[in-house]
C-alpha positions in Angstrom: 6.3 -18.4 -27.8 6.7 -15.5 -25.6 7.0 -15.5 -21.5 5.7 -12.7 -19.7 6.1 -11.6 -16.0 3.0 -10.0 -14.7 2.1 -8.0 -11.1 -1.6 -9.1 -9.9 -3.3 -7.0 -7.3 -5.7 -8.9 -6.2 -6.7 -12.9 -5.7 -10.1 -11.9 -7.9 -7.5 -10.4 -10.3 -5.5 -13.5 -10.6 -7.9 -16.0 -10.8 -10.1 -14.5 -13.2 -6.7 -14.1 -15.3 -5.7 -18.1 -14.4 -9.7 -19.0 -15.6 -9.0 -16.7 -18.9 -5.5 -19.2 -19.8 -6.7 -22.2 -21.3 -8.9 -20.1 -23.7 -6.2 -18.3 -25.1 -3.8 -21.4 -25.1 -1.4 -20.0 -22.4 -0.8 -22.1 -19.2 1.1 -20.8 -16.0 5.5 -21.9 -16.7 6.9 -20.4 -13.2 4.9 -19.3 -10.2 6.5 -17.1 -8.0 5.6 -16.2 -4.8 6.1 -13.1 -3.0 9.0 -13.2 -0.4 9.0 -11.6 2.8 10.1 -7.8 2.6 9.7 -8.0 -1.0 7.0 -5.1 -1.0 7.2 -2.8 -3.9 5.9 0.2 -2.2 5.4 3.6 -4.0 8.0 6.8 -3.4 5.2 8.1 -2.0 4.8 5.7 0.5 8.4 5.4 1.7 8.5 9.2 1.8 5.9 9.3 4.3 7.9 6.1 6.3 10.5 8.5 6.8 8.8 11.7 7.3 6.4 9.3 10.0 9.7 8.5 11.8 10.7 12.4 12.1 12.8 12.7 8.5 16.3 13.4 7.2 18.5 14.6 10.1 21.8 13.7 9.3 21.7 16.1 5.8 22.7 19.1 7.8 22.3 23.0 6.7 21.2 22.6 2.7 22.7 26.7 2.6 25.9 26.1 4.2 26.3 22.8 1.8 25.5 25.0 -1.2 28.3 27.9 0.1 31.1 25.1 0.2 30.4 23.8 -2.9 30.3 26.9 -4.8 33.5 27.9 -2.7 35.4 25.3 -5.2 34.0 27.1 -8.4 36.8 28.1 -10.5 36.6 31.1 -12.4 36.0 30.7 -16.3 38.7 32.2 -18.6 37.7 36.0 -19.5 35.2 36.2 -16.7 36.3 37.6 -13.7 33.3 38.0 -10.6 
């Protein structure tokens, strides 16, 4: 016997896969049901949440974050810049 956990889209979705149980001897062991906040949105969509609410502003200057971090380089043995 095998358990599976399976997302359903819609309510036609699921109850034409409920109606399709008996005739392939499975039955329903553990319903779950969806808890508030519990979305399982895309990337996509919580990209554009953020982007909607004005974006990333605490990230500063991406240049001046790459400067200082190639200011710690060290230099390789034989190579000098």
């Amino acid at each position: 016997m095998e358990q599976l956990t399976i997302e359903i889209a819609t309510p036609e979705d699921k109850e034409l896969l409920l109606a399709l149980l008996p005739k392939l001897n499975a039955r329903v062991v553990n319903k779950m049901q969806p808890q508030p906040g519990d979305s399982k949105l895309s990337f996509v969509e919580i990209a554009e949440q953020i982007a909607a609410k004005g974006g990333i502003t605490s990230m500063g200057d991406p240049s001046e974050w790459q400067r200082e971090i190639r200011s710690w380089d060290r230099e390789l043995d034989g190579r000098k810049e």
